[in-house]
C-alpha positions as CSV (number, residue, x, y, z in Angstrom):
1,X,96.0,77.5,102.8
2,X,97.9,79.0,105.5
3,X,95.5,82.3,105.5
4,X,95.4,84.8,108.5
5,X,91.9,85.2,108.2
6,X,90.5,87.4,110.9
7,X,93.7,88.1,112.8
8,X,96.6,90.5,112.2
9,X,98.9,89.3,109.2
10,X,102.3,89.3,111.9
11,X,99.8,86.0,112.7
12,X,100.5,84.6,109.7
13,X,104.3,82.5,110.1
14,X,105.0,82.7,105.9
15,X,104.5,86.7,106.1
16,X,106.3,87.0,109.5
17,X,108.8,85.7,107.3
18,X,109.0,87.0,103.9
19,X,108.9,90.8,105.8
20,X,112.0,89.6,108.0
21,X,113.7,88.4,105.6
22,X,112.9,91.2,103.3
23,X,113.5,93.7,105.5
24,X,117.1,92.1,106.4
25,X,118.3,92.0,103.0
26,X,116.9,95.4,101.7
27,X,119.1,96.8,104.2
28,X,122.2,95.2,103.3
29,X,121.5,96.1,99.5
30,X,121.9,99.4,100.8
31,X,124.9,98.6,102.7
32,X,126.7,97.7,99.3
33,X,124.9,100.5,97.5
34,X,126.7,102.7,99.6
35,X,130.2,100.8,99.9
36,X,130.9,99.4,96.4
37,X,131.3,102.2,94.4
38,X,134.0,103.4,96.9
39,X,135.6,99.9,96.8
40,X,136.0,100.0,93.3
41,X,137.2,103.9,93.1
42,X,139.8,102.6,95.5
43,X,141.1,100.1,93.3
44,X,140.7,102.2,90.1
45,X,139.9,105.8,90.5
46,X,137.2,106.0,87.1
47,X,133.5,106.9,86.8
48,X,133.7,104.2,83.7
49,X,135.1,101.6,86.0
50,X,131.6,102.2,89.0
51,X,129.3,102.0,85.5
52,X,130.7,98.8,84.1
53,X,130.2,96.9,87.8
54,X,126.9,98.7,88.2
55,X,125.7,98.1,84.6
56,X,126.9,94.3,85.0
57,X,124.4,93.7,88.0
58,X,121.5,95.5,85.9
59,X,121.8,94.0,82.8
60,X,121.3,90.0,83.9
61,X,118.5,91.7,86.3
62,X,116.8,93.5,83.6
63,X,117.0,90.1,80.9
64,X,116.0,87.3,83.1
65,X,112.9,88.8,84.4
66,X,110.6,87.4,82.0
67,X,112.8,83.7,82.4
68,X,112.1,83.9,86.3
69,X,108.3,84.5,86.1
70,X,108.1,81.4,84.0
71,X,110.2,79.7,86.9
72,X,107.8,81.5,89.8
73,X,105.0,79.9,88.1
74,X,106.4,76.3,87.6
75,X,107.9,76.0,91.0
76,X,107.2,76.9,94.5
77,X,108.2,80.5,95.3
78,X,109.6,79.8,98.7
79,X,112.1,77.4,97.6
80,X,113.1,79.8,94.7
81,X,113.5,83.0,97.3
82,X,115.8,80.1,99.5
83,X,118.0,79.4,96.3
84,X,118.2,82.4,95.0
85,X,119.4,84.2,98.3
86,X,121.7,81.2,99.3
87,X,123.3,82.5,96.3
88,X,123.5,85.8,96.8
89,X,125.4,85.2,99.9
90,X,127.8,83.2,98.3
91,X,128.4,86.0,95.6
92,X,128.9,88.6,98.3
93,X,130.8,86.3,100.4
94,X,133.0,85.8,97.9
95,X,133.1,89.6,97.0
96,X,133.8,90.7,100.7
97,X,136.9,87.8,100.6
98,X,137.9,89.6,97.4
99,X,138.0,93.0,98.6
100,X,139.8,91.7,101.8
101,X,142.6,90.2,99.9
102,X,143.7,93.3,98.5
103,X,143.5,92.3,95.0
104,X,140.1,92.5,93.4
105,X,140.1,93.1,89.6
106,X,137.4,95.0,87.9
107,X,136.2,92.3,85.6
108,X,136.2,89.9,88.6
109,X,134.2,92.4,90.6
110,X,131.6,92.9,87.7
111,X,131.5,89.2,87.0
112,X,130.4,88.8,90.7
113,X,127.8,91.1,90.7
114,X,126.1,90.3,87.3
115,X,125.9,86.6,89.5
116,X,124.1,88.7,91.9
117,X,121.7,90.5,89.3
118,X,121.0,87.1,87.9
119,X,120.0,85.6,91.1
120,X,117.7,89.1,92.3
121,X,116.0,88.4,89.0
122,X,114.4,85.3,90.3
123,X,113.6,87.1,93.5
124,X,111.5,89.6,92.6
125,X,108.1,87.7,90.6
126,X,108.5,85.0,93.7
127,X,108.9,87.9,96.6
128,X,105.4,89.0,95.3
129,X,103.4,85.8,94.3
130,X,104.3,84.1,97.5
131,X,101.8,86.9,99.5
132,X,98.6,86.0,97.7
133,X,99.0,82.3,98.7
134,X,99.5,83.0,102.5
135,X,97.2,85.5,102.7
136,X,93.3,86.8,102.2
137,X,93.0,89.4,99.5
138,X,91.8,91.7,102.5
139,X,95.1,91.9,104.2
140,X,97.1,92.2,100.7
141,X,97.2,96.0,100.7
142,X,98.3,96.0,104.2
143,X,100.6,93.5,103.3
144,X,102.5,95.4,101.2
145,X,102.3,98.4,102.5
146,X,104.1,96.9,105.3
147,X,107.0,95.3,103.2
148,X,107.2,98.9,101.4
149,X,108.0,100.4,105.0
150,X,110.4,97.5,105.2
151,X,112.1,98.7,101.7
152,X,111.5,102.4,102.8
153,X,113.7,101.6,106.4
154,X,116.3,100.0,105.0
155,X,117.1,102.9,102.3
156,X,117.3,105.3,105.6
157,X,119.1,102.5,108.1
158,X,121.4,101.1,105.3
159,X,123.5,104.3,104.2
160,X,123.4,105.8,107.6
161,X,125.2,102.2,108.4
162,X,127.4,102.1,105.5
163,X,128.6,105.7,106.7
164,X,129.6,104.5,110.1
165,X,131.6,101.4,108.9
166,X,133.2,103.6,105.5
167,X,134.2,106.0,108.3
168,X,136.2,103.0,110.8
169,X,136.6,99.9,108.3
170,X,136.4,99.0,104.8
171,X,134.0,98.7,102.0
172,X,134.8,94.8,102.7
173,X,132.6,95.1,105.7
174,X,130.0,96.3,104.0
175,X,129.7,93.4,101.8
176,X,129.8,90.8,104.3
177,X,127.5,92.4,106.1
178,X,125.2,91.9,102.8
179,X,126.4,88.4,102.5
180,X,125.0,87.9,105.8
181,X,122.0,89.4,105.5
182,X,121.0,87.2,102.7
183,X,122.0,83.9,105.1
184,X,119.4,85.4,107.1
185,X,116.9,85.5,104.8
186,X,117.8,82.1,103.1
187,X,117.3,80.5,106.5
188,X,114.0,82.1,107.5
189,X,112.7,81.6,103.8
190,X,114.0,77.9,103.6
191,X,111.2,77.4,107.1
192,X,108.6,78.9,105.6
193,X,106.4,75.7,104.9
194,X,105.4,74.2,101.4
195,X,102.2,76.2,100.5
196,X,99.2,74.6,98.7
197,X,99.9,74.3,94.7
198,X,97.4,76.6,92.6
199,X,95.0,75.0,90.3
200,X,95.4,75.8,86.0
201,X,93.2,78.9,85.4
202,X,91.2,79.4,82.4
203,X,91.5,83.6,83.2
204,X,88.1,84.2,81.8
205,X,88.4,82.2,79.0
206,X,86.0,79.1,79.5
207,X,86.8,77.7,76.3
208,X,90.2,76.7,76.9
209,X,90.5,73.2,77.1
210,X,93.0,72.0,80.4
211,X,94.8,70.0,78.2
212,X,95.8,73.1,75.6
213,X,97.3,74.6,79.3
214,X,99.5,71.2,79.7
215,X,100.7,71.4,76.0
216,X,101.7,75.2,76.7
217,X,103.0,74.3,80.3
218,X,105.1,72.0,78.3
219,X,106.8,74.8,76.7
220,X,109.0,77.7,77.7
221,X,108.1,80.0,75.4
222,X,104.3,79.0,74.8
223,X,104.4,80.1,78.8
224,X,105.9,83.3,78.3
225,X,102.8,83.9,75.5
226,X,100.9,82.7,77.8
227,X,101.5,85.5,80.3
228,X,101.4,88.1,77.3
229,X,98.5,87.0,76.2
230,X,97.3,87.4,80.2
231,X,98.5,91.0,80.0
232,X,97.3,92.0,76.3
233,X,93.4,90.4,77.3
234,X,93.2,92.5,80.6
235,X,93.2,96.3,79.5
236,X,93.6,97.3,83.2
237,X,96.7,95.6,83.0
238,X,98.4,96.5,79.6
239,X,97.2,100.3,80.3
240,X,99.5,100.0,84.2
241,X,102.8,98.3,81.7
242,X,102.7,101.4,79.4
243,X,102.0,103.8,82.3
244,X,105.0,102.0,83.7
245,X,107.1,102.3,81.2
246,X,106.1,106.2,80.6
247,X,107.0,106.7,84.0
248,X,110.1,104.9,84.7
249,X,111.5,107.8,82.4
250,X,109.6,110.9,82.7
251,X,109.9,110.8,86.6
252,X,111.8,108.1,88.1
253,X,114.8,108.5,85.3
254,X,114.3,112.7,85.0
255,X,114.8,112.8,89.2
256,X,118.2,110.2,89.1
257,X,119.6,111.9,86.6
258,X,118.8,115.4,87.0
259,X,118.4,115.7,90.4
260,X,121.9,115.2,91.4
261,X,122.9,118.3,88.5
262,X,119.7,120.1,90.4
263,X,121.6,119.7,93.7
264,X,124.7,121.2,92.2
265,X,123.4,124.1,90.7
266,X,121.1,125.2,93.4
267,X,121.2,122.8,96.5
268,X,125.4,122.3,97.7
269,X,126.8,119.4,95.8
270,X,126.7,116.2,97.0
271,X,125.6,116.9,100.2
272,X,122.4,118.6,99.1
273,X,121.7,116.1,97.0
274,X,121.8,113.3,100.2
275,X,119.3,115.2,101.9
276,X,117.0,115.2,99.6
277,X,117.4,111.7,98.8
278,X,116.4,111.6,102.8
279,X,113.8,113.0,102.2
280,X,112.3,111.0,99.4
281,X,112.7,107.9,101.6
282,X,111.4,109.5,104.7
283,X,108.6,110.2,102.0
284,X,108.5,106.5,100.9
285,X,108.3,105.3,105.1
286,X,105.2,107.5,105.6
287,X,103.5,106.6,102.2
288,X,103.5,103.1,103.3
289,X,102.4,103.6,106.7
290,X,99.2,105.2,105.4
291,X,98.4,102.5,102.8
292,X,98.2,100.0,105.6
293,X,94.6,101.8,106.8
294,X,93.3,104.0,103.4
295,X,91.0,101.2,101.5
296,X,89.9,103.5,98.3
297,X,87.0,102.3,96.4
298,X,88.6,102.0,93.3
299,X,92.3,101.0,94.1
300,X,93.4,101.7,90.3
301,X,92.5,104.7,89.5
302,X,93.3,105.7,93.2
303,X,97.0,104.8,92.3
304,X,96.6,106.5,89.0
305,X,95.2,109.9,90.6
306,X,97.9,109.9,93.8
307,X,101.2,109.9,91.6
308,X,100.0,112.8,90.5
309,X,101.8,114.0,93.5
310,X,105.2,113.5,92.0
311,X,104.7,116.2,89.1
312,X,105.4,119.5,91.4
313,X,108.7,118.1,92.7
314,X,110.1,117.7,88.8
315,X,108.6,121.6,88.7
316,X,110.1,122.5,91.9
317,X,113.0,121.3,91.1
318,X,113.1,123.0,87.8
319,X,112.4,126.1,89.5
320,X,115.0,125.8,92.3
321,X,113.0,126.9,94.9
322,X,114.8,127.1,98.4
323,X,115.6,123.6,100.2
324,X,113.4,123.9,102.9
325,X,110.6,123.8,100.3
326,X,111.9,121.3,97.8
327,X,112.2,119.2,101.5
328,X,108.6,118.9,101.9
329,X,107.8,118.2,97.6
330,X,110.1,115.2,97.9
331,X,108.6,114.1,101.0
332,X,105.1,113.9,99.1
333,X,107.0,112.4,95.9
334,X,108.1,109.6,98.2
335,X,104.8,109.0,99.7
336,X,102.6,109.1,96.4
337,X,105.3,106.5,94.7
338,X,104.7,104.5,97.7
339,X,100.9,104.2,98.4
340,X,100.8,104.3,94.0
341,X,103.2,101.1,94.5
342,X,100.9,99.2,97.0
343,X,97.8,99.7,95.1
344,X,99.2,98.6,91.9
345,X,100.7,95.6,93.7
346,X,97.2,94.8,95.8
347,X,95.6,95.0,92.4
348,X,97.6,92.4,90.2
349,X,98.5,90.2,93.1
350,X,94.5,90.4,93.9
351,X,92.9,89.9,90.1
352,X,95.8,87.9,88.1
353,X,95.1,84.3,88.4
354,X,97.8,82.4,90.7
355,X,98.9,80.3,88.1
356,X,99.9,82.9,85.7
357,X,101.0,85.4,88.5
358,X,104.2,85.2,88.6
359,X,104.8,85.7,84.7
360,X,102.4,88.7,85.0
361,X,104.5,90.0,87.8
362,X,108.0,89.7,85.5
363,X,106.8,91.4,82.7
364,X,105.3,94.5,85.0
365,X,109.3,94.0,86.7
366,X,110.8,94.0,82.9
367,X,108.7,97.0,81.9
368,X,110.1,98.9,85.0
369,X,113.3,98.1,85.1
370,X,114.5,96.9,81.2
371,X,113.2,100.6,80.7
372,X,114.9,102.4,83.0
373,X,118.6,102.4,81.2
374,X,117.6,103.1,78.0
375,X,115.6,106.7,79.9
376,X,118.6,107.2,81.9
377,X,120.9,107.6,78.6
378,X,118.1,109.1,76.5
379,X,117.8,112.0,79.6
380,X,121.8,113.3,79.8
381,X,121.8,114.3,76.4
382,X,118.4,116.0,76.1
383,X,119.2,118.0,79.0
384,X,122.7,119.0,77.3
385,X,120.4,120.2,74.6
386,X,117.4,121.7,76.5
387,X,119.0,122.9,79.3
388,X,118.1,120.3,82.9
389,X,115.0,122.9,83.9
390,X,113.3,122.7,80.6
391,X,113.9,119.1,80.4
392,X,112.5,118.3,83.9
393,X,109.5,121.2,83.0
394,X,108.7,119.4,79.5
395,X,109.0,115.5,81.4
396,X,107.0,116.3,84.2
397,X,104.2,117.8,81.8
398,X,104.5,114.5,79.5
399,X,104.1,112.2,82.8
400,X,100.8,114.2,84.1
401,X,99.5,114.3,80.9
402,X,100.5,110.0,81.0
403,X,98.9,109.7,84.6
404,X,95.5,111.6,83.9
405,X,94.8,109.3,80.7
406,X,95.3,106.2,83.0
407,X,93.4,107.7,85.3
408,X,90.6,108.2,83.3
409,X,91.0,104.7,81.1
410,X,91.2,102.8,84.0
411,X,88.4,100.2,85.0
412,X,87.8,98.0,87.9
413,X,89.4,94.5,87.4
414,X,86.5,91.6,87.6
415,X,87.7,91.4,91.9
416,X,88.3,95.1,94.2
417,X,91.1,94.2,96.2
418,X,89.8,96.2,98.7
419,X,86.3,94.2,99.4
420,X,87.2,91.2,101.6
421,X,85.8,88.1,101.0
422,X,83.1,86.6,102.4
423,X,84.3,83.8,105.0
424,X,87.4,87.1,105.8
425,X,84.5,89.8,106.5
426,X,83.0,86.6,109.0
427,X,85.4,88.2,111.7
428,X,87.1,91.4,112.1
429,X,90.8,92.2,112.0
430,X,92.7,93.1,115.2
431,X,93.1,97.0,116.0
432,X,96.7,98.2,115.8
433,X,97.2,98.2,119.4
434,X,95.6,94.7,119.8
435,X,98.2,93.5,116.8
436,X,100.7,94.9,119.2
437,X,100.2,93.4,121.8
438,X,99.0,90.2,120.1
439,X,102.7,88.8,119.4
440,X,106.1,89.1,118.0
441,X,106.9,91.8,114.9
């Protein structure tokens, strides 16, 4: 296995590039984050007509997560991360021509990016199994922590970008500049080399017999079970899917839904409202930046006990409390979600056997995002009811009342993530300003 043990992970060529290529595409995602919405106001000046292409991208996301962990465990994740971004830049190709011609119907434009949903469906189980097969379980957390800062980058880079080229071009430009992006990382993924297959994995369970896990191999859905039954067995696991879930609504849905009616009541409209967005990705950079070095003793109830840290922005918020000082709230928010984020991620990718990881990895991605719609259209009317500050009052007492009972449930999986393994511990890790110096970022 292609393992960077004792030496800085930029050592390791299949990291090098999943972050580049992770890091080029996140920030042409924002790029057409930013640009499509106006692309499709200037074609047809509706809210309803933004939700239908917006909603068409999520939906295909949202069902084929559980289909693509089946496919991340059957096939290498490299080629699947190749295929699934050559077609993303074909989709947005094809989009950008569109928008240049002049005539880009609605349907055609939310055809397109449900193509594109589809295919980011497939990316995200393989994005995250591929690390554990390059790389010890010591440098995992650092791992991600790093691509986090990569995500956390492009969110600042990518609007700041799209800004520049809304203010001298087209929203056209902004899509080929996401169709290129993805060529990018389709050709740095498609040279990462073929890593070693993982063995069939028992997960505990001596008793299985190898050829019960080539009957179920044999079957789509007797491989989805399988992956259930590896999230249903593992309490540490089911208890982080329902926290999840809680979550995705309580906090993540109460702050994109009422955050924006926060900013216009109390913070200047729009423009209010993309500062503090700033903010929270500013947050995001820094949280990631100290997960690469903090190595808690017990990663899972670490994670548990730091996204605690998102609760007094939902009350600060509620409050409307001046800017300067909801400023530094959504700073923390942004760093708790992102060192909570790498934990979780060092844990599974750490403790879920290989062979099954990818399925474990789609349903945690299903939980997360299937969710999210149904709290996003559950929020708007219980704030018509309640009023937005009681709603984000009552949702941010629900989600600490959530966190502290995970907190307090959660074990250790069999395997700490954060104890490197014998033949890794044989020779230390570079310093920072070694790495540095050491070769190409």
């Amino acid at each position: 296995m292609n393992q960077a043990t004792g030496t800085h992970i930029f050592k390791d060529r299949a990291f090098r590039r999943v972050f580049t290529a992770t890091g080029v595409s996140a920030t042409g995602d924002a790029l057409t984050q930013a640009a499509l919405p106006f692309a499709i106001l200037a074609r047809n000046d509706s809210a309803t007509a933004i939700g239908l292409v917006l909603a068409a991208r999520a939906l295909p996301y949202a069902l084929l997560m559980l289909p693509a962990g089946i496919v991340g465990d059957r096939f290498s994740p490299q080629r699947i991360l190749f295929l699934a971004n050559a077609v993303r830049t074909a989709v947005q190709g094809l989009t950008a021509a569109i928008l240049f011609s002049g005539h880009a119907p609605i349907l055609l434009l939310a055809a397109l990016q449900a193509i594109q949903g589809a295919a980011s469906a497939f990316v995200f189980p393989a994005s995250r199994s591929i690390l554990p097969r390059a790389l010890h379980k010591e440098y995992l957390q650092r791992a991600n922590a790093l691509i986090s800062t990569a995500f956390s980058t492009a969110a600042i880079l990518g609007p700041l970008l799209a800004g520049v080229l809304l203010a001298f071009t087209s929203p056209a430009f902004a899509l080929a500049l996401d169709a290129g992006s993805f060529l990018i990382g389709a050709l740095l993924l498609g040279r990462i080399p073929d890593l070693p297959a993982v063995t069939e994995s028992t997960s505990g369970r001596k008793s299985e017999k190898k050829s019960a896990d080539r009957r179920e191999r044999s079957s789509w859905r007797k491989e989805l079970a399988t992956g259930f039954r590896e999230v249903v067995n593992s309490r540490w696991l089911l208890l982080g899917l329902v926290h999840a879930a809680g979550f995705q609504v309580l906090v993540v849905g109460a702050v994109a839904v009422l955050g924006p009616m926060t900013a216009l009541d109390h913070y200047g409209g729009d423009s209010g409202w993309a500062v503090l967005l700033s903010c929270m990705s500013v947050g995001h950079l820094l949280g990631g930046m100290a997960a690469m070095r903090w190595r808690p003793a017990n990663p899972l109830r670490t994670a548990y006990t730091v996204v605690l840290g998102t609760v007094p922005a939902l009350l600060a918020m509620a409050a409307g409390i001046p800017l300067w000082s909801l400023v530094a709230l959504l700073v923390l928010y942004g760093m708790t979600l992102s060192v909570g984020d790498t934990l979780w991620e060092t844990a599974v990718q750490a403790n879920v056997p290989l062979d099954r990881l990818s399925r474990v990895i789609s349903f945690d991605g299903f939980v997360s995002f299937g969710l999210r719609p149904l709290g996003l259209a559950a929020i708007g009317p219980a704030a018509a009811v309640a009023g937005a500050g009681n709603t984000l009052v009552v949702m941010a007492a629900a989600a600490a009342v959530l966190t502290v009972a995970a907190a307090l449930l959660a074990g250790r999986p069999r395997f700490s993530p954060a104890t490197p393994p014998a033949s890794a511990r044989a020779e230390e890790p570079l310093t920072e300003e070694e790495a540095t110096n050491s070769g190409p970022r």
